[in-house]
N, C-alpha and C positions, 0 to 999 in steps of 0.2 A: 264151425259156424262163424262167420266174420260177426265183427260188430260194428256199427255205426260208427263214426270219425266223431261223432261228437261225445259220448259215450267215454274210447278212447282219453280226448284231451282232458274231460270233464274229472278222468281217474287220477291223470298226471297232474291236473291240476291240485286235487284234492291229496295224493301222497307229495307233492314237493311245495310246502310254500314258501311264497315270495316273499321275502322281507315285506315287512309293511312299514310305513313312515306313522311313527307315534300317535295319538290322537291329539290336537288342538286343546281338547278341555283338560288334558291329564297333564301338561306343560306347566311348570310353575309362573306363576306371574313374573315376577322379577327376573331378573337378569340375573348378572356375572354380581360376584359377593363383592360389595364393595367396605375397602376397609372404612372404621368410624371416625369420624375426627375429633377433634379435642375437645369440641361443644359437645358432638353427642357421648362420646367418655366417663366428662363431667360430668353430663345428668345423670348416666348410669351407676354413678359411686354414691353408696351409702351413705344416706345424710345423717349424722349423729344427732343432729335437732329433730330430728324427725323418729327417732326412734322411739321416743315413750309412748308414740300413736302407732306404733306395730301392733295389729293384731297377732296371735299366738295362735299356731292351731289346735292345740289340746285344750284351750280355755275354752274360743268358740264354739269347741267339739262339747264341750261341760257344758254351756250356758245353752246349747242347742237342745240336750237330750235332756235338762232340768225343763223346756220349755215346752218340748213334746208328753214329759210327765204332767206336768198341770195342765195342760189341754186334756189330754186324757180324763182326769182326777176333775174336772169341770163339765165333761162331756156325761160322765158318770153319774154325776151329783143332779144335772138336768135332767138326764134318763133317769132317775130316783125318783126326782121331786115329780115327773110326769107319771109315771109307774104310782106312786101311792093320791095322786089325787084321782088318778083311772079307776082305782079299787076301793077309795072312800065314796066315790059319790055314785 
């Protein structure tokens, strides 16, 4: 039984494909690396005046989960104080 020519191409098509040219949006914006100059360098290098305003991430990590425990510990004490005036009156 022959089969239709379109049939045919439509197979060729589908086991051989043709290189595709990249997509537009998957393209990085920028171009070609350009090297930095001595301005931008500069800014990049550690300021030793600035250091004692470095945040620390195990501190902030501390001062986070102390902060989530008393919300908690205050969210509790609300649900309490609403719980026994529900039951006193």
């Amino acid at each position: 039984m022959a089969q239709p020519a379109f049939l045919s191409s439509l197979r060729s098509r589908l086991r051989s494909p043709q290189p595709q040219a990249p997509l537009p949006h998957l393209q990085p914006r920028r171009g070609f690396h350009v090297e930095l100059g001595a301005r931008e360098k500069a800014l990049l290098e550690e300021d030793v005046a600035l250091k004692r305003f470095k945040s620390y991430k195990s501190s902030v990590k501390q001062v986070s989960k102390t902060g989530n425990v008393l919300t908690g510990v205050v969210l509790c004490a609300c649900a309490y104080e609403i719980y026994m005036r529900a039951v006193s009156s």
